[in-house]
PyMOL CGO cylinders between C-alpha atoms (Angstrom):
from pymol import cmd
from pymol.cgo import CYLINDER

trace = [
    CYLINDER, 47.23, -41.62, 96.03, 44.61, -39.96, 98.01, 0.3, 1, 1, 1, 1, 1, 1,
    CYLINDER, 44.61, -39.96, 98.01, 41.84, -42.05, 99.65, 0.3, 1, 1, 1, 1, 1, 1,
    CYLINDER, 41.84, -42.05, 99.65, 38.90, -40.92, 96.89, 0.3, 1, 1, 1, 1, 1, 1,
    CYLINDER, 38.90, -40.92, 96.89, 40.95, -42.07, 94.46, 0.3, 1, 1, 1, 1, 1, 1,
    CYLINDER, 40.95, -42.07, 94.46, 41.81, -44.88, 95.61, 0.3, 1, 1, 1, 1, 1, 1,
    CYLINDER, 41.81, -44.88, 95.61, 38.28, -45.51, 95.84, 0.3, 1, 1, 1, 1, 1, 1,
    CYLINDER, 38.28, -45.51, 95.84, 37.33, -45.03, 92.49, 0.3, 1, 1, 1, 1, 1, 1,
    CYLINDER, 37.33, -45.03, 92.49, 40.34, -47.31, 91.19, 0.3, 1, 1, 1, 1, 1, 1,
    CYLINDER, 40.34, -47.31, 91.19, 39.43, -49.73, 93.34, 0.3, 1, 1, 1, 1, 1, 1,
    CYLINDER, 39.43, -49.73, 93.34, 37.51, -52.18, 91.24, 0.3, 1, 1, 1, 1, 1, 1,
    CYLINDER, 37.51, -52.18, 91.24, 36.15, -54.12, 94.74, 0.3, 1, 1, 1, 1, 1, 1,
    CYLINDER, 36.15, -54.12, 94.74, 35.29, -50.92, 96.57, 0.3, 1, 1, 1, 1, 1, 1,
    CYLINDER, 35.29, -50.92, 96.57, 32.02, -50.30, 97.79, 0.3, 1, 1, 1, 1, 1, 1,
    CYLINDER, 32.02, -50.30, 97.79, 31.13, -47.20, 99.79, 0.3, 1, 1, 1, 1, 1, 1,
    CYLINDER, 31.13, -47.20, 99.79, 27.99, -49.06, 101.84, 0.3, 1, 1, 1, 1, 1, 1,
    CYLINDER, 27.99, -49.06, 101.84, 30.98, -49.80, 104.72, 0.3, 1, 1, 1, 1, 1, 1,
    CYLINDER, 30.98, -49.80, 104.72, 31.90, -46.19, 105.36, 0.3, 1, 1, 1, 1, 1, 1,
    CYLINDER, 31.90, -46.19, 105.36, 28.23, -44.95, 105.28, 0.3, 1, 1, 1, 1, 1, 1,
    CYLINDER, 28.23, -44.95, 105.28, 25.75, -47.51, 106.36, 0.3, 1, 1, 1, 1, 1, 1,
    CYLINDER, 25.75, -47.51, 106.36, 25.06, -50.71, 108.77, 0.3, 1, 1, 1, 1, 1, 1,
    CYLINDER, 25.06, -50.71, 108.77, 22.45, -53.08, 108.30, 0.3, 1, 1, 1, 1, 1, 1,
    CYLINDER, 22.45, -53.08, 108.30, 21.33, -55.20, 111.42, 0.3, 1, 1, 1, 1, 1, 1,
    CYLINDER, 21.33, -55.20, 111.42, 19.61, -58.43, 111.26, 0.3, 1, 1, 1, 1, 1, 1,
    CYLINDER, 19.61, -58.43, 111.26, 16.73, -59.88, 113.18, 0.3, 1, 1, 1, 1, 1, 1,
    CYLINDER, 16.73, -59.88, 113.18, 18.77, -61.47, 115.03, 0.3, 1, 1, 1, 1, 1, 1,
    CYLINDER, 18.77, -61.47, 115.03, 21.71, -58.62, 115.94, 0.3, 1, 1, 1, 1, 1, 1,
    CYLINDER, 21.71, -58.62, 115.94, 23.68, -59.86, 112.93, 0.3, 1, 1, 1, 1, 1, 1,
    CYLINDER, 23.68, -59.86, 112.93, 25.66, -56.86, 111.70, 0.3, 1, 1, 1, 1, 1, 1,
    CYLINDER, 25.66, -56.86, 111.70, 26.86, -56.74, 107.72, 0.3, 1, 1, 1, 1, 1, 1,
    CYLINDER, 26.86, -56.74, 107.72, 27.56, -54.02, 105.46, 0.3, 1, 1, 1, 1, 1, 1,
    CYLINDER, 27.56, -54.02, 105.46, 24.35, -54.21, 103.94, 0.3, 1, 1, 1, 1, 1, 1,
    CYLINDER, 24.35, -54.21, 103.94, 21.36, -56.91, 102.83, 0.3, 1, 1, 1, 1, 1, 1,
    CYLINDER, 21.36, -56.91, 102.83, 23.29, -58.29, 100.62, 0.3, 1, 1, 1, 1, 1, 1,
    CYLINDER, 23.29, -58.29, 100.62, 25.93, -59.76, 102.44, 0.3, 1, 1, 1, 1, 1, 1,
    CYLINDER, 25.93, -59.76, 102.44, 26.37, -63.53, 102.49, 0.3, 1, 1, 1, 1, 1, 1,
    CYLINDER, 26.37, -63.53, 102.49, 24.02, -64.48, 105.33, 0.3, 1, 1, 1, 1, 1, 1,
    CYLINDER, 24.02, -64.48, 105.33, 26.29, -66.85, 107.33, 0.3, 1, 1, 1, 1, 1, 1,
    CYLINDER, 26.29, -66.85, 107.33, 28.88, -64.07, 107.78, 0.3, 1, 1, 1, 1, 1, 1,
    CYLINDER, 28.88, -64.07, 107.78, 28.24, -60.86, 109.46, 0.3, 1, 1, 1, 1, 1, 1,
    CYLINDER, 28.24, -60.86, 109.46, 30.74, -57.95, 111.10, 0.3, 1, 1, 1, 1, 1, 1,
    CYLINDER, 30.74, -57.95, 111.10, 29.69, -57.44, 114.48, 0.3, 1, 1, 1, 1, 1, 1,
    CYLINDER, 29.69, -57.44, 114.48, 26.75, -58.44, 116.43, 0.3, 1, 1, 1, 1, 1, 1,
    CYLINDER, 26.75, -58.44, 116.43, 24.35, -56.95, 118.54, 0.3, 1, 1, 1, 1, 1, 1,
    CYLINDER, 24.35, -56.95, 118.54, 24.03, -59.32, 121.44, 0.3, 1, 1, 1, 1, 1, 1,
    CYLINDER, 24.03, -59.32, 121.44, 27.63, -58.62, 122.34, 0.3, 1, 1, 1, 1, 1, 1,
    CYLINDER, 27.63, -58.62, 122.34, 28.78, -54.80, 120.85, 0.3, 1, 1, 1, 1, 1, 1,
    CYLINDER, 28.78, -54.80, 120.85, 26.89, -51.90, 120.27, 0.3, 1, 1, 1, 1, 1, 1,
    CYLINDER, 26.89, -51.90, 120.27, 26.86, -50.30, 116.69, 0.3, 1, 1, 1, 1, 1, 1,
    CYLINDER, 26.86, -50.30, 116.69, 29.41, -47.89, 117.60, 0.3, 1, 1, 1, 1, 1, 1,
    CYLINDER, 29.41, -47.89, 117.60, 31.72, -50.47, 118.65, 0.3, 1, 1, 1, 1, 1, 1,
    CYLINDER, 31.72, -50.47, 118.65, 30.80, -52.49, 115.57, 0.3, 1, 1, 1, 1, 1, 1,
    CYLINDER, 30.80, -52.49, 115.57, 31.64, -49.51, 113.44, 0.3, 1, 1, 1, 1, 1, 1,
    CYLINDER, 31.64, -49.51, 113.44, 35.21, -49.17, 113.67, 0.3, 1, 1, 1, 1, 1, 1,
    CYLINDER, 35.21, -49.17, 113.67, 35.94, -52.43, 115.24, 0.3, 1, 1, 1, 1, 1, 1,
    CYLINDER, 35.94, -52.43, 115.24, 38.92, -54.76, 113.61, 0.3, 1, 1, 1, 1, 1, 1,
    CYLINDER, 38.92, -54.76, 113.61, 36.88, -56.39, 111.03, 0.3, 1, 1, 1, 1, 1, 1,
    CYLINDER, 36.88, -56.39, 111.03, 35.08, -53.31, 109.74, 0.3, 1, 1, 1, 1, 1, 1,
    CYLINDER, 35.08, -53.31, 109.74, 38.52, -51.27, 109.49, 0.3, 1, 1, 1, 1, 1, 1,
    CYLINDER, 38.52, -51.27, 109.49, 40.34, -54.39, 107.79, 0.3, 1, 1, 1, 1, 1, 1,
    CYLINDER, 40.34, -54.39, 107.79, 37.01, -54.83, 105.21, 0.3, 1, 1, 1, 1, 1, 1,
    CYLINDER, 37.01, -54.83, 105.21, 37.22, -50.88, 104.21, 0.3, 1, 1, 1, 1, 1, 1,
    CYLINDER, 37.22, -50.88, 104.21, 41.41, -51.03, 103.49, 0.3, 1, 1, 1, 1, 1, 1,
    CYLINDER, 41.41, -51.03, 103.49, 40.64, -54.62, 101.82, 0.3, 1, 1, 1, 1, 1, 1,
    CYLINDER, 40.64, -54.62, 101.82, 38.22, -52.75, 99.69, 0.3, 1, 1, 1, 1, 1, 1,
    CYLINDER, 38.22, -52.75, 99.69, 40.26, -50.06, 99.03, 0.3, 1, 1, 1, 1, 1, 1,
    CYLINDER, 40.26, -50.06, 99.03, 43.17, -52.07, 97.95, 0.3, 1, 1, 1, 1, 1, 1,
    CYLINDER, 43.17, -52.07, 97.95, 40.88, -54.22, 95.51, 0.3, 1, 1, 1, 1, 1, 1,
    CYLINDER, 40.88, -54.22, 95.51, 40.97, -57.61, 97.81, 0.3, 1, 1, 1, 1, 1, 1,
    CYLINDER, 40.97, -57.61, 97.81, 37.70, -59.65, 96.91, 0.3, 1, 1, 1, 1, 1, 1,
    CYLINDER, 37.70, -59.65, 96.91, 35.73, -59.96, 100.19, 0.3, 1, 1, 1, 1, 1, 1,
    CYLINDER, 35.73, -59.96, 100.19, 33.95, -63.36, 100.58, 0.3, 1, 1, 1, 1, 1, 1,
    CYLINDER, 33.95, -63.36, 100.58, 31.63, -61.90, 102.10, 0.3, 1, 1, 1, 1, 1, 1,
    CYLINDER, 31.63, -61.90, 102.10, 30.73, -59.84, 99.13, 0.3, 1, 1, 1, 1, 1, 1,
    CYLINDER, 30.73, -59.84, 99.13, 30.62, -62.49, 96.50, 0.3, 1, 1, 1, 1, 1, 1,
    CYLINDER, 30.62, -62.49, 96.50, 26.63, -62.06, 95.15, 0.3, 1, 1, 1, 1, 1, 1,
    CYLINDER, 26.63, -62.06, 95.15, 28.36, -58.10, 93.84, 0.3, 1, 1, 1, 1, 1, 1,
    CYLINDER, 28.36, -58.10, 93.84, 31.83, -59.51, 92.88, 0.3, 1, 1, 1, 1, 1, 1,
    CYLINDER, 31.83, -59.51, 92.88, 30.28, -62.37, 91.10, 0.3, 1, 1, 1, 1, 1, 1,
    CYLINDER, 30.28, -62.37, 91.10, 28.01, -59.84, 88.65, 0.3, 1, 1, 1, 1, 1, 1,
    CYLINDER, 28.01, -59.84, 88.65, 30.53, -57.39, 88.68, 0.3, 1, 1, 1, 1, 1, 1,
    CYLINDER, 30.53, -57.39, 88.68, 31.46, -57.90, 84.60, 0.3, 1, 1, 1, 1, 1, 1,
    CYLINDER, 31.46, -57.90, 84.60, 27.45, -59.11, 83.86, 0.3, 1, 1, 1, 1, 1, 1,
    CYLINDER, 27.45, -59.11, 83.86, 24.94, -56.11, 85.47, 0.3, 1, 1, 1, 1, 1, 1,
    CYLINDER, 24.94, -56.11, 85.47, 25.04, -53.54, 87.58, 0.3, 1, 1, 1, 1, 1, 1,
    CYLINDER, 25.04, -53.54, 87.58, 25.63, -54.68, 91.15, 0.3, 1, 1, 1, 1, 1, 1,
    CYLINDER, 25.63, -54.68, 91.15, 24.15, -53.05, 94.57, 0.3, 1, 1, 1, 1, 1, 1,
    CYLINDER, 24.15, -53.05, 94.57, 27.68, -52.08, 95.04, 0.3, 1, 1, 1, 1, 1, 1,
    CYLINDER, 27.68, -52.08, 95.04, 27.75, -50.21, 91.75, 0.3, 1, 1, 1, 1, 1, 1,
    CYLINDER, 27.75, -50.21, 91.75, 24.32, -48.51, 92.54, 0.3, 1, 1, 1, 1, 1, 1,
    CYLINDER, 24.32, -48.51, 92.54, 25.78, -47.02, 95.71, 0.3, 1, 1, 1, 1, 1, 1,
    CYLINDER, 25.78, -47.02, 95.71, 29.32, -45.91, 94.33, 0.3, 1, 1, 1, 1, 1, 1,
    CYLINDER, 29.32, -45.91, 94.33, 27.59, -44.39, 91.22, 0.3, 1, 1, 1, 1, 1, 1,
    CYLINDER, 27.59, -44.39, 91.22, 25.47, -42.40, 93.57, 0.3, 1, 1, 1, 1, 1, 1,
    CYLINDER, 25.47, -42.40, 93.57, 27.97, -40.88, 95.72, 0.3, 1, 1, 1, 1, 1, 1,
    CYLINDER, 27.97, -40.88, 95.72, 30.91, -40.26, 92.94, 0.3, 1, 1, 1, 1, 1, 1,
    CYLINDER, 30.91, -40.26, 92.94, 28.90, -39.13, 90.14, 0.3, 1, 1, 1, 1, 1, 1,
    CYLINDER, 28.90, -39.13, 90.14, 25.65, -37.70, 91.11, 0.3, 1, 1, 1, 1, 1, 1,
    CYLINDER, 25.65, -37.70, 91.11, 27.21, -36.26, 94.48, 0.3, 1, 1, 1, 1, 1, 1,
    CYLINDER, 27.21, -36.26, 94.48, 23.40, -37.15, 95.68, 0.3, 1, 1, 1, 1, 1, 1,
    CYLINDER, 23.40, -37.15, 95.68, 24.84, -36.35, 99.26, 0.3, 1, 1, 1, 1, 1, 1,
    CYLINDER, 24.84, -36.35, 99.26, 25.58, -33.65, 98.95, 0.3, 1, 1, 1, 1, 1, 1,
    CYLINDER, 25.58, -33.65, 98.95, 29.35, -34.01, 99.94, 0.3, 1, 1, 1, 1, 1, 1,
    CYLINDER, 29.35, -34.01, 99.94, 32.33, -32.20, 98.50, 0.3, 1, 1, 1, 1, 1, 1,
    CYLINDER, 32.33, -32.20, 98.50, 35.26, -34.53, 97.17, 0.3, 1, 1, 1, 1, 1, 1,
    CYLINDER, 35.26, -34.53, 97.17, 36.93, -33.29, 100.21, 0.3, 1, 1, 1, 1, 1, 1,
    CYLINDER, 36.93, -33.29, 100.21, 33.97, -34.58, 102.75, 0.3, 1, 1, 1, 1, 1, 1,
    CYLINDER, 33.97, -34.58, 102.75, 33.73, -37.59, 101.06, 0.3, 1, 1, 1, 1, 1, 1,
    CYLINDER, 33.73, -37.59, 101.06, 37.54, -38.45, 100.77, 0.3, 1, 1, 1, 1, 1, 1,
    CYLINDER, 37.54, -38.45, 100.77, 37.60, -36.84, 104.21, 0.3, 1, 1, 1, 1, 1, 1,
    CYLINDER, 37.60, -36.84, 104.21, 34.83, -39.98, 105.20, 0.3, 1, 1, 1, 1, 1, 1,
    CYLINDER, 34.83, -39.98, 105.20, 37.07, -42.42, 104.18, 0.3, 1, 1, 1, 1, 1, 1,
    CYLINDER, 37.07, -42.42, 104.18, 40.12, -41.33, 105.84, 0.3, 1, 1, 1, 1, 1, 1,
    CYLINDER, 40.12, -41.33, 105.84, 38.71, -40.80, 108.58, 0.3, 1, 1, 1, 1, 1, 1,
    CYLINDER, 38.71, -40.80, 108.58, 37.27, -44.36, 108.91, 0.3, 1, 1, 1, 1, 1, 1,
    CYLINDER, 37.27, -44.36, 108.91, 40.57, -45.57, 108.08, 0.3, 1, 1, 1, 1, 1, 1,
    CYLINDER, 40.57, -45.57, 108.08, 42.56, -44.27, 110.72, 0.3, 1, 1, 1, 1, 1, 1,
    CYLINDER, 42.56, -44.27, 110.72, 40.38, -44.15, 113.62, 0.3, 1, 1, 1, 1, 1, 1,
]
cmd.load_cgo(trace, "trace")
């Protein structure tokens, strides 16, 4: 299966890791604001944002998305996943059906590929 369809199969993917960082006050790094706040990715004080962005625990939380593992990390989306529309949901919905970036199915399977293997 290629990668964009493993994406949108994947019932815990979220496309925020392959496209976006958000940083803390503090240098805390997560995949975005949501994020539980006592967990974090990377963090500023000791790694720059490149670093953070394709460093072990960024690479294993994209192929855990993928492959539909439930991050805990992600629990305030997982938990409203059958009850509203989550953040995650918001994001996805953007990208895959309103192609708001502007990317080809190519670019954007291309993305996460990409972010896979490097």
């Amino acid at each position: 299966m290629n990668p964009l369809d493993k994406a949108k199969s994947s019932k815990t993917f979220c496309i925020l890791p392959w496209v976006h960082q958000y940083v803390g006050p503090p240098g805390d790094v997560k995949p975005c604001c949501l994020y539980e706040q006592d967990m974090q990715i990377g963090d500023l004080k000791q790694n720059t944002l490149e670093e953070i962005w394709n460093n072990d625990s960024t690479k294993q939380m994209r192929l855990d998305m993928l492959n539909g593992v439930e991050l805990p990390g992600c629990a305030k989306c997982n938990s409203r996943a059958n009850l509203t529309t989550t953040h995650k949901d918001q994001f996805n919905k953007f990208l895959f059906n309103n192609n708001s970036f502007g990317w080809s199915p190519t670019s954007i399977s291309d993305t996460i590929f990409s972010a896979l293997i490097s």
